[in-house]
C-alpha positions in Angstrom: 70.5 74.8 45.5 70.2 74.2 41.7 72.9 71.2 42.6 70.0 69.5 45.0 67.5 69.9 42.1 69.4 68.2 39.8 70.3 65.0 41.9 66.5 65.3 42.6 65.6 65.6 39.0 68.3 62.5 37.7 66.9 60.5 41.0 63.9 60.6 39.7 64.6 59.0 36.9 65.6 56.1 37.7 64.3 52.7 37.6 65.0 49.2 39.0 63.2 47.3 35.7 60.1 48.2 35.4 60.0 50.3 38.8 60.2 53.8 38.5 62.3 55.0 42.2 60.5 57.6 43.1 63.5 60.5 45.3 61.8 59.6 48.6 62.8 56.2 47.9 66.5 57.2 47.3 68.4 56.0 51.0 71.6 57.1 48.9 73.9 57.5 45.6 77.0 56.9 44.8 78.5 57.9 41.5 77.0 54.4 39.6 74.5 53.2 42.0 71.7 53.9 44.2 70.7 52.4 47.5 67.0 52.2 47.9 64.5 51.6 50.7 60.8 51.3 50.7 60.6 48.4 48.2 58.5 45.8 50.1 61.0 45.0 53.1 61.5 41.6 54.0 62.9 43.2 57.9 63.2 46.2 58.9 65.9 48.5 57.0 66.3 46.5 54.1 67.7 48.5 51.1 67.9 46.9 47.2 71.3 48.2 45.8 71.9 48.4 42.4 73.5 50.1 39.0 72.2 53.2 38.1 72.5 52.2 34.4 69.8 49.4 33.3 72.1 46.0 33.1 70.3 42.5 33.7 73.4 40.4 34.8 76.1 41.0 37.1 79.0 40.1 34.6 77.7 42.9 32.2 78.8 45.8 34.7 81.9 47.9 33.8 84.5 47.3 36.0 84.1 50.9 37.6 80.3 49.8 38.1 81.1 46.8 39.7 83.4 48.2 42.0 80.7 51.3 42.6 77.9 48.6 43.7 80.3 46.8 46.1 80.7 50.7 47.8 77.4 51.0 47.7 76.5 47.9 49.3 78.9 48.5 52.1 77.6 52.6 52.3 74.2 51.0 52.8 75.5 48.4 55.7 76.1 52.0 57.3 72.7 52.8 57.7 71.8 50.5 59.9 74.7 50.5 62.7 72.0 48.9 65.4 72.6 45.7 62.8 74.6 43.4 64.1 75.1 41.1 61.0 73.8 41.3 57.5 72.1 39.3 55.0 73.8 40.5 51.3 72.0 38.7 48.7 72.2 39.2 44.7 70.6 36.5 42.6 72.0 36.9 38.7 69.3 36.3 36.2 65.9 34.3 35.8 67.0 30.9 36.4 68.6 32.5 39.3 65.3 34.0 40.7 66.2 37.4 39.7 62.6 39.1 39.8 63.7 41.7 37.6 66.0 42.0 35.2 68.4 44.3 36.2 70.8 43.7 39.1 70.5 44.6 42.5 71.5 43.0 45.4 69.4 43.0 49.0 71.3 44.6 52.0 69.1 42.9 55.0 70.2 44.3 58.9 70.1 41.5 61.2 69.9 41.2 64.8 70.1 38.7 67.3 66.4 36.7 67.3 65.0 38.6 64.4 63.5 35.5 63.1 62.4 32.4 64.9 64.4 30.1 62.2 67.6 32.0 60.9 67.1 30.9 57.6 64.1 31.7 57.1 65.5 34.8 55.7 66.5 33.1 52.1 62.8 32.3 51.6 61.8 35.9 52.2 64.5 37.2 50.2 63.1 34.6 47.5 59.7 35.7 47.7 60.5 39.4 47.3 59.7 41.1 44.3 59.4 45.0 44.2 56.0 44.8 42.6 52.6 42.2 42.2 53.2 43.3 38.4 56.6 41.4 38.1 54.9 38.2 38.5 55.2 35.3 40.7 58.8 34.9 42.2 61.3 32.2 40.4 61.1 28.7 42.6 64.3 26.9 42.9 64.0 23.3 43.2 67.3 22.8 45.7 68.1 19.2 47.4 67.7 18.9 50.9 71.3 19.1 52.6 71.2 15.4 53.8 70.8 14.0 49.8 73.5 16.5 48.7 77.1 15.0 48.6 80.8 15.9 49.4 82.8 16.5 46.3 86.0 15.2 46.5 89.3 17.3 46.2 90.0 16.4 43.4 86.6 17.6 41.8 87.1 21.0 43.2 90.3 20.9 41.5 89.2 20.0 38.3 86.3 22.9 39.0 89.1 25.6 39.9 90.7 24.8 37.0 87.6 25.2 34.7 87.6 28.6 36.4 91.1 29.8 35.6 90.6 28.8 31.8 87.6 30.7 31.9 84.8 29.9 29.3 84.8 26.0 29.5 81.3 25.0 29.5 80.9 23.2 33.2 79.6 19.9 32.6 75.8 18.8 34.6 76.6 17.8 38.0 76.7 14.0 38.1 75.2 13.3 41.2 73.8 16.1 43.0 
């Protein structure tokens, strides 16, 4: 008994930015995250995973929490078994659309016909912020498919390549 009081008492400390989680809200915990529901879903049984410890971007996680939210996220995937896909979003930092700075990614059961346009689930995962106080949700100003073009091969060569030398600055996309 005093074990379930103290998972109560540490749940109810937590936060996602400037959200204090409230136990009730608490779907599940692992040892370095926590799966949580009730946050304004965008369908039903949509959960916001995240680090139990406050960290704004995704490359500042320990490796142990990293590999503690990707349980997580799969744990939460669980829940829903009527699902019969799923929607895993995380969007790292402001410029990102990150309403809230500290990570979490969205965990969004799908089924067949759910939505009358299947992608209109990126907007609604946009939009989402847990609260009005977090302000107005981060616009992205993507091109349309049709005036995006092909990189060549050897362009995603050169980009792997940036990747495996880690820390080159990527130059500005040229034409995008």
């Amino acid at each position: 008994m005093r074990r379930l009081a103290t998972m109560a008492a540490a749940s109810h400390a937590l936060r996602l930015g400037p959200v204090a989680l409230r136990p009730a809200q608490i779907a599940l915990e692992t040892p370095l995250s926590v799966v949580v529901r009730d946050l304004r879903p965008v369908l039903p049984g949509h959960v916001v995973v995240a680090p139990k410890r406050p960290v704004e971007r995704y490359a500042d996680l320990t490796e142990e929490e990293g590999d503690d939210l990707a349980v997580a996220i799969r744990r939460a995937q669980q829940l829903t078994p009527a699902a019969d896909a799923f929607n895993v979003a995380l969007k790292d930092g402001t410029s990102a659309g990150q309403p809230v700075a500290h990570v979490h990614a969205h965990v969004v059961p799908r089924v067949k016909g759910d939505l009358a346009n299947n992608d209109e689930i990126y907007g609604l995962i946009d939009g989402w912020t847990p609260l009005d106080a977090c302000g107005a949700p981060v616009t992205l100003d993507v091109p349309d498919d049709a005036a995006r073009k092909p990189r060549s091969a050897e362009d995603m060569a050169a980009e792997a390549a940036r990747y495996r030398r880690r820390g080159e600055p990527f130059p500005e996309p040229a034409d995008v």
